[in-house]
N, C-alpha and C positions, 0 to 999 in steps of 0.2 A: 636392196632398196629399202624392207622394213628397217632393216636396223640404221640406215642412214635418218629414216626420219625418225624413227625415236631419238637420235643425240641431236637432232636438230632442235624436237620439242624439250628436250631436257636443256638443253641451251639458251634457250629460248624464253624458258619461264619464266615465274614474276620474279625467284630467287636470282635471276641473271639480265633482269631488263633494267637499263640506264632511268628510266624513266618509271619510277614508281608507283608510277598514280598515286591514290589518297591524299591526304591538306598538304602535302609536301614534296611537291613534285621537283626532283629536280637537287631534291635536299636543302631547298629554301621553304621557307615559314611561308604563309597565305602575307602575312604583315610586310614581311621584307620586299617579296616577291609586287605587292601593293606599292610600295615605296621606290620600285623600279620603274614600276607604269609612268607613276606620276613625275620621276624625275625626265621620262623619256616625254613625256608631252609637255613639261615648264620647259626643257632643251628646245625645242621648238619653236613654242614661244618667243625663246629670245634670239633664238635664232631668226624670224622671222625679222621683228625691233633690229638686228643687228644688220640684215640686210637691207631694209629701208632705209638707215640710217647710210651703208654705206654708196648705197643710189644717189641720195639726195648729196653727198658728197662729193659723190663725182660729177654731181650735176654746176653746181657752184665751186667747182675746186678753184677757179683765178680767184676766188674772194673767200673762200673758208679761213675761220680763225688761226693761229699760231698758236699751238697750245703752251707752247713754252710762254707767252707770252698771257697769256688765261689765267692758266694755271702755276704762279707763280708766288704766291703768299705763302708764309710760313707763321706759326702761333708766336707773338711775341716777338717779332722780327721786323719791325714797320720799316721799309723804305729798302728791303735787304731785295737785291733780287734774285732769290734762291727759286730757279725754274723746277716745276716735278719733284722738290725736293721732298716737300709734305703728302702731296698723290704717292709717291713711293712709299714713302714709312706706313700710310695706309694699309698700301697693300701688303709690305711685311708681318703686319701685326695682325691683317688675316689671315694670310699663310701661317703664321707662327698660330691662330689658335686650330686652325685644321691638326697641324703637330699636334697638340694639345688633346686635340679627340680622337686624334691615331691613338694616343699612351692611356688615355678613357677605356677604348671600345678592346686592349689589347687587357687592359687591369681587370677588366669586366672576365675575358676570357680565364682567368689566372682566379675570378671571384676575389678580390682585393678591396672590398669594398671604400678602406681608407684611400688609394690613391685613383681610383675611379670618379672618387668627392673630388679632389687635389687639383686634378686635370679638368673634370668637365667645370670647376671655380674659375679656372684658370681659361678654359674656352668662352664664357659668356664674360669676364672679365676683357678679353680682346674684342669680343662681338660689340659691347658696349662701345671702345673704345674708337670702334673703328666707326660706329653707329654715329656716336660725336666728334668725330673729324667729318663725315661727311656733310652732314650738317653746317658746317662750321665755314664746308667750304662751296655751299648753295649759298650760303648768306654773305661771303667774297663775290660770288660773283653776280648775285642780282643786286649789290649796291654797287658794284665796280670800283672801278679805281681810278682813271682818268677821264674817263665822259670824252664825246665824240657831238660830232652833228648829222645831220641825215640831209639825204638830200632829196632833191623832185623824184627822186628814179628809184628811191629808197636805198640807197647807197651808205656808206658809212664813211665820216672824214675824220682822221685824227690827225692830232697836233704833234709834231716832232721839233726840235732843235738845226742845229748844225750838225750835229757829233750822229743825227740820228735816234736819238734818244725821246721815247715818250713824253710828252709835258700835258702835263694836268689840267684843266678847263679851270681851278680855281687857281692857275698862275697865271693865268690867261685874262681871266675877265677882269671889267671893269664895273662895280657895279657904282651906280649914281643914286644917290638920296636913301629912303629905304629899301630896303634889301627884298627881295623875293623870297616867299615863303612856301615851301610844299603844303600841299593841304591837305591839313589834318581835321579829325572830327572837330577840335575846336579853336581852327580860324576860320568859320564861313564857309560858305560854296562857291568860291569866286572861280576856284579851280577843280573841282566837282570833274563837267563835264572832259576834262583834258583826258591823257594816257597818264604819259609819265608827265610832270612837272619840277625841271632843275630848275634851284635857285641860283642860276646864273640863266641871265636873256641875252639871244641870239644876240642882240646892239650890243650889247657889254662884251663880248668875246669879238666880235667885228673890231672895235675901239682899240681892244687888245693885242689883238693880233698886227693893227696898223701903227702901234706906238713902239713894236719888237720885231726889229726887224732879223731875229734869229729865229722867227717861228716861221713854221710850213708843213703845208698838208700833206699827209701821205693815205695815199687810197686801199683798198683791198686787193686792186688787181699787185699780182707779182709781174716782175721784171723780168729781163732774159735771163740773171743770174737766180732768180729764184727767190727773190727777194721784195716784199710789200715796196711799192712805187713813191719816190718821194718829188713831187713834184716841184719846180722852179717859183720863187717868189712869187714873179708875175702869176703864174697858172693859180700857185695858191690862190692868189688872191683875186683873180677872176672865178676860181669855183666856189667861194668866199661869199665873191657878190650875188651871182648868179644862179647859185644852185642850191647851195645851203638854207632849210626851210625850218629847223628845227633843234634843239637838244637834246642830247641818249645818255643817261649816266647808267651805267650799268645795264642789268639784264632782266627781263620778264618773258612774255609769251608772245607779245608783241612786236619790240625794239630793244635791238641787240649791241650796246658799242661795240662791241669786239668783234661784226661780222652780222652774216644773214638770219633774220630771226628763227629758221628752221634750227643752228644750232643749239638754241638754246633751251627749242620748243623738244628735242631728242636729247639732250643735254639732263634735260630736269625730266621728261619720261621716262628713259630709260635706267640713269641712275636712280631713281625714288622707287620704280617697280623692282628694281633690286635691291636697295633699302627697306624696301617691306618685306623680301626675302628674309635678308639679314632680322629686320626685327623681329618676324615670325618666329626666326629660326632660336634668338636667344629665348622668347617666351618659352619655347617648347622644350630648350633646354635647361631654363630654372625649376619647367614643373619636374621633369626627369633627375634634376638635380636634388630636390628635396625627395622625390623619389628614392634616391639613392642612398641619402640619409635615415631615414623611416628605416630602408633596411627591407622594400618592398621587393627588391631582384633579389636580395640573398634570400628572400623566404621560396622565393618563384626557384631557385636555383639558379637562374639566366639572367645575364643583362643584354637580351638582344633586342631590347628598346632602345639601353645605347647605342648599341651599333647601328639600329635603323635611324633613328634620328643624327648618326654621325655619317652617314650615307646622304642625307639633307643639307647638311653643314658641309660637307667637301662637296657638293653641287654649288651650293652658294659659292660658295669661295674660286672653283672653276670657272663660273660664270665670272665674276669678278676679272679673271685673267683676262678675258671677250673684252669685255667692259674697257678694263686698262689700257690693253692694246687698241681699239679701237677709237676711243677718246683722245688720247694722250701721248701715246706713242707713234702711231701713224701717222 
């Protein structure tokens, strides 16, 4: 019985416990081990944003946008209709800088200081890029692209063809004498009190729409095939007279062309709180970066501030995936 518990307590000891105690339990650093808390609580976070978002989605699903149909713009490309094309290259050239902070936090290990610069240049170079794409493409869609009108019930009406094809509110209108002005600081306050103000009026697009008779309205709800509803001449044109109270180009917090204002209100929250991710994240990697220059880890011996801050950088970038799929692919 003595000698069973002596090999127990010799087993037992601090030289054979998993669990070390002292600043490094576990064989992580206080810092690393800090930088797990906090990605476990921003996880949450967006977790929470992503479930809200996916509630109120199911709540409007007969009238949620088409994203292929949103997001559809590419740089350089006017009138091309390249759906997801641009949202994809996005997301490749964050992925590709995560790459970039694997071969960082792997050069760090090896103490490389030259290709540790190389890579983590090369990771805030895609951070950047990817920073201005998204940018690039809040400002697609809060100017939009074809304008809509709204109706008593707050609904959204857009213009289509025969063939089915989108048409634009300035192929549409009519305008008479001078033109309607958006108000800016310096034309006056005529339009001050408004939301949004298009320079095309409700009567101009009415005129338009009665002198072509290949336009017609198609509403939010989908069909039995699953498809946005494109309603008959006549219908068009009694929700035309009837129902239509207003203008929508594009998107704000407000009034939504492309669908229910909740879109866009989750649209621009949740993408921006993840854009300030992403910016944070490049800040923290230029200071680490000149860090690395200085030559401050090869003095320390460790670069496992790379690697914590690239443990920050592949959170972003996972989130991102959430993000993608939820917005855009779903």
């Amino acid at each position: 019985m003595t000698s069973s518990m002596d090999a127990t307590v010799v087993r037992t000891g601090t030289e054979g416990k998993t669990w070390g105690g002292g600043n490094q339990p576990l064989g992580a650093s206080y810092g690393k081990l800090m930088m797990w808390f906090f990605i476990l609580s921003d996880a949450l976070t967006f977790t929470g944003f992503l479930s809200a978002y996916g509630f109120s989605r199911f709540k409007f699903m007969d009238s949620w946008p088409i994203a292929d149909e949103v997001f559809n713009h590419f740089p350089f490309l006017h009138g091309v209709d390249a759906p997801m094309y641009y949202v994809a290259l996005m997301t490749f050239i964050l992925i590709f800088s995560s790459v970039t902070m694997v071969l960082a936090v792997d050069a760090g290990h090896q103490m490389k200081q030259g290709k540790v610069t190389t890579y983590m240049f090369l990771t805030i170079i895609g951070g950047l890029i990817f920073l201005g794409s998204q940018a690039w493409e809040w400002s697609n869609f809060i100017s939009g692209e074809y304008g809509a009108l709204k109706t008593k019930g707050g609904n959204i009406l857009q213009f289509v063809d025969g063939e089915g094809h989108r048409v634009a509110l300035k192929d549409i209108a009519i305008t008479e004498g001078t033109e309607r002005t958006t108000h800016t600081e310096n034309t006056g306050i005529w339009f001050e009190s408004g939301s949004t103000v298009s320079e095309y009026t409700l009567e101009g697009i009415k005129q338009g729409f009665a002198a072509n008779d290949d336009l017609f309205i198609r509403t939010l709800d989908f069909d039995e095939v699953g498809a946005k509803k494109i309603l008959s001449r006549e219908e068009s044109q009694k929700w035309l007279d009837n129902n239509a109270i207003g203008v929508v180009e594009g998107a704000n917090l407000t009034e939504n062309e492309y669908g229910p204002p909740l879109f866009a209100d989750f649209f621009f929250f949740i993408t921006g709180f993840h854009g300030f991710h992403v910016f944070s994240g490049i800040l923290i990697n230029i200071i680490i970066f000149f860090n690395v220059i200085l030559g401050t880890y090869e003095r320390r011996g460790s670069y496992e501030m790379v690697e914590k801050v690239g443990l920050y950088w592949h959170f972003v970038d996972l989130v991102w995936v959430f993000v993608f799929t939820f917005f855009y692919l779903v």
